[in-house]
C-alpha positions in Angstrom: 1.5 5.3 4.7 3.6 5.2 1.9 3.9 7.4 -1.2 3.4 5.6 -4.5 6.2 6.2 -7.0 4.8 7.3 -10.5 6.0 4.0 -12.3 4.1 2.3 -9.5 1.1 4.2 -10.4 1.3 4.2 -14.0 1.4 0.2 -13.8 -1.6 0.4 -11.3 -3.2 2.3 -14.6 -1.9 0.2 -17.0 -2.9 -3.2 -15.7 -6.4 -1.8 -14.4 -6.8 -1.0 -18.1 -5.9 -3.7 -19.8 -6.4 -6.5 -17.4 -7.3 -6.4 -14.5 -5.3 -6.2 -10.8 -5.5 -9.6 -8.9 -6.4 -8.8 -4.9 -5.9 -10.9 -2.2 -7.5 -10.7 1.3 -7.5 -13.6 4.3 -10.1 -14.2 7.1 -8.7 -16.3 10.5 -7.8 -19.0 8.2 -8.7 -18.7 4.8 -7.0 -16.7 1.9 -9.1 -15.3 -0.7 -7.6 -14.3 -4.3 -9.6 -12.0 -7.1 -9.0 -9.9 -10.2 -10.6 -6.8 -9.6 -11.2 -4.1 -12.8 -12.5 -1.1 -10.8 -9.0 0.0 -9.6 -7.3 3.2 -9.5 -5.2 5.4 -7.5 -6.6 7.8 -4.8 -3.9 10.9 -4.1 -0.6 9.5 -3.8 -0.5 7.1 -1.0 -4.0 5.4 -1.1 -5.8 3.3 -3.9 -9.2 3.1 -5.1 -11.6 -0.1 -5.2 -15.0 -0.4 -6.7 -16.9 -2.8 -4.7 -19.5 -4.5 -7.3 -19.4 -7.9 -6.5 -17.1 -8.7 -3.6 -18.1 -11.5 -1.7 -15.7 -13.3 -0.1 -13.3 -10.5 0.0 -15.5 -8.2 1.4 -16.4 -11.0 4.3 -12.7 -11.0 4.8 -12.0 -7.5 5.1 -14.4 -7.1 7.5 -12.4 -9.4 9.7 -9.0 -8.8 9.0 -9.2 -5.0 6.6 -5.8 -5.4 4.8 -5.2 -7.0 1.6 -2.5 -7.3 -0.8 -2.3 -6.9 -4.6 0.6 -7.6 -7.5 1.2 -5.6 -10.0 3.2 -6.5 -13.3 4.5 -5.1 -16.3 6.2 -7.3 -19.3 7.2 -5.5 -21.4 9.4 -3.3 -18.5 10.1 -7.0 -17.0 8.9 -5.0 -13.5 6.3 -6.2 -11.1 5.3 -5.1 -7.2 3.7 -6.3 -4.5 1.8 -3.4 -2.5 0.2 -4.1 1.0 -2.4 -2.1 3.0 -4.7 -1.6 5.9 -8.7 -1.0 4.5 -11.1 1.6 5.0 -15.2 0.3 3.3 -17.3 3.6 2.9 -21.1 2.8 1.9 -22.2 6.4 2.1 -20.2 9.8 2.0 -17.9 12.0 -0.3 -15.6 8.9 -1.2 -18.3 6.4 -1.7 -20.2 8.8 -4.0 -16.7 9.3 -6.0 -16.8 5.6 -6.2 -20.0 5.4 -7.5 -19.6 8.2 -9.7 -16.5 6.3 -11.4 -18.6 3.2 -12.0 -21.4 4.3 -13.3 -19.4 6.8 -16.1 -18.0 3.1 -16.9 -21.3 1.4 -16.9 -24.6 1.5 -15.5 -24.4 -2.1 -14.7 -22.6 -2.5 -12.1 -24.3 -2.1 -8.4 -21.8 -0.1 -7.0 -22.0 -1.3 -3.6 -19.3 0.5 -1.9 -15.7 2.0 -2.0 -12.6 0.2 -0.5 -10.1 2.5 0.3 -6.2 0.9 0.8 -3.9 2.8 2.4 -0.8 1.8 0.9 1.9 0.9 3.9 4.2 -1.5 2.3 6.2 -1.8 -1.6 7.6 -5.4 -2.2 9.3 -6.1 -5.3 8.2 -9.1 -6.4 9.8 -10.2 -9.8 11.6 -13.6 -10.2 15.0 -12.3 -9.6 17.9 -12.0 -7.0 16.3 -9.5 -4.8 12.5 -10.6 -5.0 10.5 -10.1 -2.1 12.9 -7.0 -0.1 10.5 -4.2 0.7 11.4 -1.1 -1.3 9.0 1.0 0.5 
C-alpha cells in the first residue's frame, strides 16, 4: 500500500465535493468508466466508496477487484492518477460506516455496499513533460 499525501487527499475532498471523482474498472475485455459522488478517504492509504448504484462496475470488480480513478485540480493546475486492488464489504464494521455516511447525506440512496481501494500506485497525470511517471 501506499500512503496518500495530504494534497492528494485534500483533492480527493475537494473534487468529491464539488464534483464528483470519475472511476474506472475493466472485466476480461471490457472497460467501464463512472463518476462516483460517495468518495472519501479511509486512514491514509485506503479510500472509501459508497456503493448505491454500481452496476457495471460492481460486475467488474468482482472479476478483476482493481480500479483506477483521476483526480484534478485547476485552479493548482495538478491532477493524479491513483490505482488499487478492491475489497466489497456487504455486512460488518466498514459496511455499516459506509452506510452510516450515506444515509447522514441522504436517505435515498440504497446503500448497497462499501468498496474499499487500497491505494498501491500514484501517477501523475497532468498534460505536461513528466505525465504518466509513478510518484508513488
Amino acid at each position: 500500500m501506499v500512503k496518500v499525501p495530504e494534497e492528494i487527499k485534500e483533492m480527493l475532498e475537494k473534487q468529491a465535493i464539488e464534483k464528483k471523482v470519475p472511476i474506472s474498472t475493466c472485466s476480461d475485455d471490457v472497460p467501464n468508466v463512472i463518476y462516483v459522488g460517495f468518495i472519501k478517504m479511509h486512514g491514509d492509504e485506503e479510500v472509501l466508496i459508497g456503493d448505491n448504484f454500481l452496476n457495471k462496475t460492481r460486475k467488474n470488480l468482482e472479476k478483476n477487484p482493481r480500479l483506477a480513478f483521476v483526480l484534478y485540480d485547476l485552479e493548482k493546475k495538478k491532477s493524479y492518477q491513483l490505482k488499487g486492488s478492491v475489497k466489497i464489504y456487504e455486512e460488518g464494521e466498514i459496511y455499516e460506516e459506509t452506510k452510516a455516511w450515506i444515509k447522514k447525506k441522504s436517505e435515498k440512496y440504497p446503500a448497497k455496499a462499501a468498496v474499499l481501494v487500497k491505494i498501491e500506485e500514484i501517477y501523475d497525470s497532468m498534460g505536461k513533460v513528466g505525465a504518466g511517471e509513478r510518484i508513488l
